[in-house]
N, CA, C and O atoms as a GROMACS GRO file, in nm:
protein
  304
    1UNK      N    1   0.084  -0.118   0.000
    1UNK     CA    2   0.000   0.000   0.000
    1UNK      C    3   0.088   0.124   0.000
    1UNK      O    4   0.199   0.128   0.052
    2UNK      N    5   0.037   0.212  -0.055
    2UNK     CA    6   0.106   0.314  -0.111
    2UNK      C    7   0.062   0.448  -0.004
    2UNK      O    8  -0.054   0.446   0.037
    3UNK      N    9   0.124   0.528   0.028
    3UNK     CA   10   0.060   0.684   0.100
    3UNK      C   11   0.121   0.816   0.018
    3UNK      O   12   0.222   0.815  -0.052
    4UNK      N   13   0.046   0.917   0.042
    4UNK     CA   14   0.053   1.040  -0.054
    4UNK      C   15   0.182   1.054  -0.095
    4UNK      O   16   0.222   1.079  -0.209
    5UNK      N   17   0.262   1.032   0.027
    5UNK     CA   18   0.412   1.093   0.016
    5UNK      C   19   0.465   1.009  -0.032
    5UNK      O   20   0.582   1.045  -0.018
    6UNK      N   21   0.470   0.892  -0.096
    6UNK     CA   22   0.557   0.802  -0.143
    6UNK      C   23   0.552   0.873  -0.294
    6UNK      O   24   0.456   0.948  -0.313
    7UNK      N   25   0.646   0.857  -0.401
    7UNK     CA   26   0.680   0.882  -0.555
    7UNK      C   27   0.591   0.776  -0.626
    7UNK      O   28   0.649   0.668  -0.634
    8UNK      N   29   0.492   0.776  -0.668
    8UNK     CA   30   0.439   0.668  -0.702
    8UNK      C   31   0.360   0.700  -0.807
    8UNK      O   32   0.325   0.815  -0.833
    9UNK      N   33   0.323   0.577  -0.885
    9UNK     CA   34   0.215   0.664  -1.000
    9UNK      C   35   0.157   0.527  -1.051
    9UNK      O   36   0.233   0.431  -1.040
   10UNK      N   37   0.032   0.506  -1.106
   10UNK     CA   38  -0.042   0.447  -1.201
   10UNK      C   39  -0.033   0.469  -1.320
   10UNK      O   40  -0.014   0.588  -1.347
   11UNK      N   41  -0.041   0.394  -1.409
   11UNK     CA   42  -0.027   0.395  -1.572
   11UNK      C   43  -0.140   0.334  -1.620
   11UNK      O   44  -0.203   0.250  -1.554
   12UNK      N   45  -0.176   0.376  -1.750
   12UNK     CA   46  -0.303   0.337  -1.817
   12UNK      C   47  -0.351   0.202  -1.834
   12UNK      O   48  -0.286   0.128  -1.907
   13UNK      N   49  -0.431   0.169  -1.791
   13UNK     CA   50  -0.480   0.012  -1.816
   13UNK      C   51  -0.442   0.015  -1.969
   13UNK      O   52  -0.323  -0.005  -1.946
   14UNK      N   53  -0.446   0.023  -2.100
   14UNK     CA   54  -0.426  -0.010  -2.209
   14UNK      C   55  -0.285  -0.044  -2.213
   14UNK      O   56  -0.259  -0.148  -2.275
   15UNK      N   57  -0.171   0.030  -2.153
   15UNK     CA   58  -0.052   0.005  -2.142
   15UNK      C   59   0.000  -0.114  -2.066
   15UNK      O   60   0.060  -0.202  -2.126
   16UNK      N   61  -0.027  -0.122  -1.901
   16UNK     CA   62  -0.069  -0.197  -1.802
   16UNK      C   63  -0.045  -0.354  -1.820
   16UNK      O   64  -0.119  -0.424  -1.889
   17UNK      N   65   0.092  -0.410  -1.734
   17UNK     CA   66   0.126  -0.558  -1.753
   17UNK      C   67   0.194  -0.552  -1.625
   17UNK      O   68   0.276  -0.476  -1.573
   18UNK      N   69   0.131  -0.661  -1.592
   18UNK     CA   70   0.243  -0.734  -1.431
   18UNK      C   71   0.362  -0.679  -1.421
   18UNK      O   72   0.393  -0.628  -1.314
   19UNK      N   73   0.432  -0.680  -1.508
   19UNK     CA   74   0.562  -0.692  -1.533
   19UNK      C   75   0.598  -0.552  -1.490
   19UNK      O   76   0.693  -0.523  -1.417
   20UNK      N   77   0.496  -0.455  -1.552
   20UNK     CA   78   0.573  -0.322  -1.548
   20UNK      C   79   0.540  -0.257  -1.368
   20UNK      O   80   0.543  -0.136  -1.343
   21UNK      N   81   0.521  -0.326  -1.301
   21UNK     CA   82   0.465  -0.302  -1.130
   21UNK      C   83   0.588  -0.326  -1.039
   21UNK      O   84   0.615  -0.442  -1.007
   22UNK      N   85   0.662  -0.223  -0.995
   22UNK     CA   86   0.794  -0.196  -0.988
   22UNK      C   87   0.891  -0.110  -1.078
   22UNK      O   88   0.993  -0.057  -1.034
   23UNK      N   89   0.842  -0.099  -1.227
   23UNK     CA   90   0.951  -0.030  -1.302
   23UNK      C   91   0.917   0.099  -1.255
   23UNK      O   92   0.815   0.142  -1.201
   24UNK      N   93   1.051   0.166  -1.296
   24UNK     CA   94   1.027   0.309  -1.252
   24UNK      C   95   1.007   0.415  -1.381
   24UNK      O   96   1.071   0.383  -1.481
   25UNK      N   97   0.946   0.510  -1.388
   25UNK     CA   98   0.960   0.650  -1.486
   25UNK      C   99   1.022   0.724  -1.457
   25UNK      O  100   1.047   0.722  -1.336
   26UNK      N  101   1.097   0.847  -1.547
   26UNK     CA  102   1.100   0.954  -1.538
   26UNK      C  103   0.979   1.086  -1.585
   26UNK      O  104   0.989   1.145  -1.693
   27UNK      N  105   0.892   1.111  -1.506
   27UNK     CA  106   0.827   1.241  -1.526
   27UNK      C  107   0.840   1.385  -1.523
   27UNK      O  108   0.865   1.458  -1.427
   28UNK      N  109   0.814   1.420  -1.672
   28UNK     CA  110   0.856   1.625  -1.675
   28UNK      C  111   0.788   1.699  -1.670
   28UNK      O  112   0.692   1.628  -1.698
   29UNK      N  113   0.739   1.808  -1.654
   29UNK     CA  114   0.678   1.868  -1.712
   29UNK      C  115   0.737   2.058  -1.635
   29UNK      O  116   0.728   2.125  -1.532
   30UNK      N  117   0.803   2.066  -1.793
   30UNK     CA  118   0.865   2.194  -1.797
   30UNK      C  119   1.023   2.128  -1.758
   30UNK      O  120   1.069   2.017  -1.786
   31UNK      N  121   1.086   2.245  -1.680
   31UNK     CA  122   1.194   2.207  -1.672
   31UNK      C  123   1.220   2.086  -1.547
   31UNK      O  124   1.330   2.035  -1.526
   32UNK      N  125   1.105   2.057  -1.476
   32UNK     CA  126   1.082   1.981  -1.350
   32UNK      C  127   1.056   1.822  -1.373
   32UNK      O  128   0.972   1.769  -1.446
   33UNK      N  129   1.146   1.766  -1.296
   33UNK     CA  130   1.060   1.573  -1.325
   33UNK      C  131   1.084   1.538  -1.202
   33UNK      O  132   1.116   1.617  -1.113
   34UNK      N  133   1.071   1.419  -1.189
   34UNK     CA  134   1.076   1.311  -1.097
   34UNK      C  135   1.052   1.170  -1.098
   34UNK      O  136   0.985   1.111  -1.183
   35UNK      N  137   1.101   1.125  -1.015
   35UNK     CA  138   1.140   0.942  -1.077
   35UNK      C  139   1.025   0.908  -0.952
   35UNK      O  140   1.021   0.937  -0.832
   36UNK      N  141   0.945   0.838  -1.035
   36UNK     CA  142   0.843   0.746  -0.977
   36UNK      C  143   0.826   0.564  -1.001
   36UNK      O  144   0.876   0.478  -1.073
   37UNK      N  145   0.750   0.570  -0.921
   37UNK     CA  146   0.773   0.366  -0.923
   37UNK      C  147   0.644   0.360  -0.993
   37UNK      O  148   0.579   0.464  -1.007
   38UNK      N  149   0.582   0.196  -1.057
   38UNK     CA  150   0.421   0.212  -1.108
   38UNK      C  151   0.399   0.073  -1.039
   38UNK      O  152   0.463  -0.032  -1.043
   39UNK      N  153   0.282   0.113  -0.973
   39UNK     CA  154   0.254   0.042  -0.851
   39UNK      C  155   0.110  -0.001  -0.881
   39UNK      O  156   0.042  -0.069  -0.805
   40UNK      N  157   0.061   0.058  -1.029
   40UNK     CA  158  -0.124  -0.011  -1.012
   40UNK      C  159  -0.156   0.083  -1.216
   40UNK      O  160  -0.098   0.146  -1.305
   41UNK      N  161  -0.273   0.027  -1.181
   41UNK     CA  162  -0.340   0.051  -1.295
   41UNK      C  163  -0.441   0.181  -1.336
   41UNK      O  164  -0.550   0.183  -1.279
   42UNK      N  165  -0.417   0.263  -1.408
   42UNK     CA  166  -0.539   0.386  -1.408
   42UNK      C  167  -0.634   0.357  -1.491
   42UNK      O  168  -0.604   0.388  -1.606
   43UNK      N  169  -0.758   0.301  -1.476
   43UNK     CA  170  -0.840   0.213  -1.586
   43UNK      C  171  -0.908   0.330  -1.654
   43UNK      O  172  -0.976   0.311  -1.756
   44UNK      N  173  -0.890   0.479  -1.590
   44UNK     CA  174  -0.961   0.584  -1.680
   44UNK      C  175  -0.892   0.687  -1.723
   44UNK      O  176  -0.934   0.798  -1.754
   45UNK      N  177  -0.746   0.633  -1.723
   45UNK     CA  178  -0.628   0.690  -1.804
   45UNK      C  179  -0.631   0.669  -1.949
   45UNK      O  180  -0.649   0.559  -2.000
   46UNK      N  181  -0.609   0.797  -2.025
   46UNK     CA  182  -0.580   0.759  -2.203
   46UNK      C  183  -0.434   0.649  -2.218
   46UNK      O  184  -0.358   0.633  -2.124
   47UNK      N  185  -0.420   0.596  -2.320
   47UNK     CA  186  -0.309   0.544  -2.301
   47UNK      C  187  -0.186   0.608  -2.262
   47UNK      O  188  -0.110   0.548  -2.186
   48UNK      N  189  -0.155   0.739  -2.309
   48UNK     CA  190  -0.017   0.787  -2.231
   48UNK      C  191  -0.019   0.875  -2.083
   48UNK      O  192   0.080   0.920  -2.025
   49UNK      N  193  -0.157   0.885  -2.043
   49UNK     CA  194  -0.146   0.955  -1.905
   49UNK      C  195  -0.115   0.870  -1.772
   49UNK      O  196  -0.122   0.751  -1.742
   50UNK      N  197  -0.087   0.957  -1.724
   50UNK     CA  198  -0.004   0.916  -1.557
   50UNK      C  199  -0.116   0.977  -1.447
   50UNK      O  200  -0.174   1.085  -1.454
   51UNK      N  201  -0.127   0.871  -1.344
   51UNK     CA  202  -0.177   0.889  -1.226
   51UNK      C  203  -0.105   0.891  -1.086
   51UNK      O  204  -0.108   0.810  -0.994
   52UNK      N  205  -0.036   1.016  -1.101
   52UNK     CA  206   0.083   1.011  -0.987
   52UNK      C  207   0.034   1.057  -0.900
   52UNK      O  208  -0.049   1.148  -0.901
   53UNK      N  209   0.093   0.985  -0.782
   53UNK     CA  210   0.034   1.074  -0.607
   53UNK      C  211   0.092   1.192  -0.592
   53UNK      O  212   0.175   1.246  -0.665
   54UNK      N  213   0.049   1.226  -0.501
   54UNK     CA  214   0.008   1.366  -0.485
   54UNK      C  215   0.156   1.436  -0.439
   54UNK      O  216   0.169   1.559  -0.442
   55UNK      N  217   0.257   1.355  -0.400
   55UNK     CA  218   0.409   1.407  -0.372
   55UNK      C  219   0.483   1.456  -0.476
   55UNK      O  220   0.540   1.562  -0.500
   56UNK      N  221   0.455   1.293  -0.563
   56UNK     CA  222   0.505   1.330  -0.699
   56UNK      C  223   0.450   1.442  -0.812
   56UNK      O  224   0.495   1.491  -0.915
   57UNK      N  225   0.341   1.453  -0.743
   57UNK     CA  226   0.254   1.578  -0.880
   57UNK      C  227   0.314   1.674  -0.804
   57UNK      O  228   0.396   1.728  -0.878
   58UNK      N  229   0.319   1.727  -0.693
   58UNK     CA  230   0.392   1.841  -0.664
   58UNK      C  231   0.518   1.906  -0.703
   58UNK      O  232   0.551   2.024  -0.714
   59UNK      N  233   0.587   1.777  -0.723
   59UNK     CA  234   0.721   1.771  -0.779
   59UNK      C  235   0.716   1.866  -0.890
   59UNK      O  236   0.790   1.964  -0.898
   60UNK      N  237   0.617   1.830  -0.988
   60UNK     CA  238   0.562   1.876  -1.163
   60UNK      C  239   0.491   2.029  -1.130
   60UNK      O  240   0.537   2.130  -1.181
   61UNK      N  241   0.401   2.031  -1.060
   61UNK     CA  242   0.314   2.142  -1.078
   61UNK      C  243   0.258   2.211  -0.915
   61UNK      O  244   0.325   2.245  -0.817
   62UNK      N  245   0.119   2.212  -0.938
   62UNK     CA  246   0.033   2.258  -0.777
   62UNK      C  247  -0.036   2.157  -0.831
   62UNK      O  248  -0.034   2.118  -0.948
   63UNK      N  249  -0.116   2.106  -0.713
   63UNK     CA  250  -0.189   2.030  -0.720
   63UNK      C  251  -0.362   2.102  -0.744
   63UNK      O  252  -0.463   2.036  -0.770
   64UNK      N  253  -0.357   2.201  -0.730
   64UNK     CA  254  -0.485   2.267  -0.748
   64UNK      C  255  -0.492   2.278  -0.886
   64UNK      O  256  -0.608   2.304  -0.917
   65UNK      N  257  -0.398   2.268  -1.011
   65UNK     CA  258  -0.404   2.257  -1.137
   65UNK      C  259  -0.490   2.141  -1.154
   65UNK      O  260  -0.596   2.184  -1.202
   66UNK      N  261  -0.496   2.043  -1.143
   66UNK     CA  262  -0.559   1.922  -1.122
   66UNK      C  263  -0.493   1.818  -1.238
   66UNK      O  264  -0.485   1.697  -1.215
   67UNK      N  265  -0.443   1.883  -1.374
   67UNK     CA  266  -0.398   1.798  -1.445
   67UNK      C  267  -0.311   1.913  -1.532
   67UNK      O  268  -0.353   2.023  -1.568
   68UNK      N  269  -0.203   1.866  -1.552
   68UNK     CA  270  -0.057   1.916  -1.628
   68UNK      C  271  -0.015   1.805  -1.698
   68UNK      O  272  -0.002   1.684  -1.679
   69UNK      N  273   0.010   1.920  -1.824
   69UNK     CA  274   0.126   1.830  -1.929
   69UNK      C  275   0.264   1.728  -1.886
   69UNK      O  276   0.364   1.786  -1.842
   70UNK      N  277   0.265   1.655  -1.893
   70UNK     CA  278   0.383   1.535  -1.849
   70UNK      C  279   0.400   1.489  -1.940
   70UNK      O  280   0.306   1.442  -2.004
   71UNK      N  281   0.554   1.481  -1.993
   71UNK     CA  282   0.635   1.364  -2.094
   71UNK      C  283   0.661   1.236  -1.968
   71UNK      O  284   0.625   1.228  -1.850
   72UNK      N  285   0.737   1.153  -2.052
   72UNK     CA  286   0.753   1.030  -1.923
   72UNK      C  287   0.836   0.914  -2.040
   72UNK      O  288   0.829   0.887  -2.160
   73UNK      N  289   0.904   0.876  -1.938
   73UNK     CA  290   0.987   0.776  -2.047
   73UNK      C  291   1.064   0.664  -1.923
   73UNK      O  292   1.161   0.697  -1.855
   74UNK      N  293   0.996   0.533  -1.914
   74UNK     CA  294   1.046   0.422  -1.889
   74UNK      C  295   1.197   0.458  -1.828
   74UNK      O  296   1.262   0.523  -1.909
   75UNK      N  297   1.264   0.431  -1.711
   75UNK     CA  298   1.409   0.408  -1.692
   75UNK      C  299   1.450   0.278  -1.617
   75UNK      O  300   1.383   0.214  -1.536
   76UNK      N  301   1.572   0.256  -1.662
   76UNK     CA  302   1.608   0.153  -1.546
   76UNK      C  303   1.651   0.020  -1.663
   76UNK      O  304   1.689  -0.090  -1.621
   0.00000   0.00000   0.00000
């Protein structure tokens, strides 16, 4: 189980395989990222959006934006 403050994020069910539960991302948006783990599934994610907790979205933006542009690219 996961809590706000952990780096963590969900990825799109269309994308979404066992396998990838543990890999980590890099997330940007602007000159800002952060390395998150993918720990579950966002079943009402488009295929390239991210469902990151609320530590890690801070990292990117305010959280009162509610949703910001993010690139993201697999590491590790």
């Amino acid at each position: 189980m996961s809590a706000d403050t952990d780096y963590v994020v969900a990825i799109s069910a269309r994308i979404w395989t066992r396998a990838l539960c543990g890999k980590q991302i890099l997330a940007s948006s602007g000159p800002r990222s952060v390395t998150v783990t993918i720990v579950d599934t966002c079943p009402g994610c488009a295929a390239g959006d991210l469902d990151l907790s609320p530590a890690a979205f801070k990292r990117l933006g305010n959280l009162s934006d509610g949703r910001i542009p993010v690139r993201w690219r697999f590491i590790g």
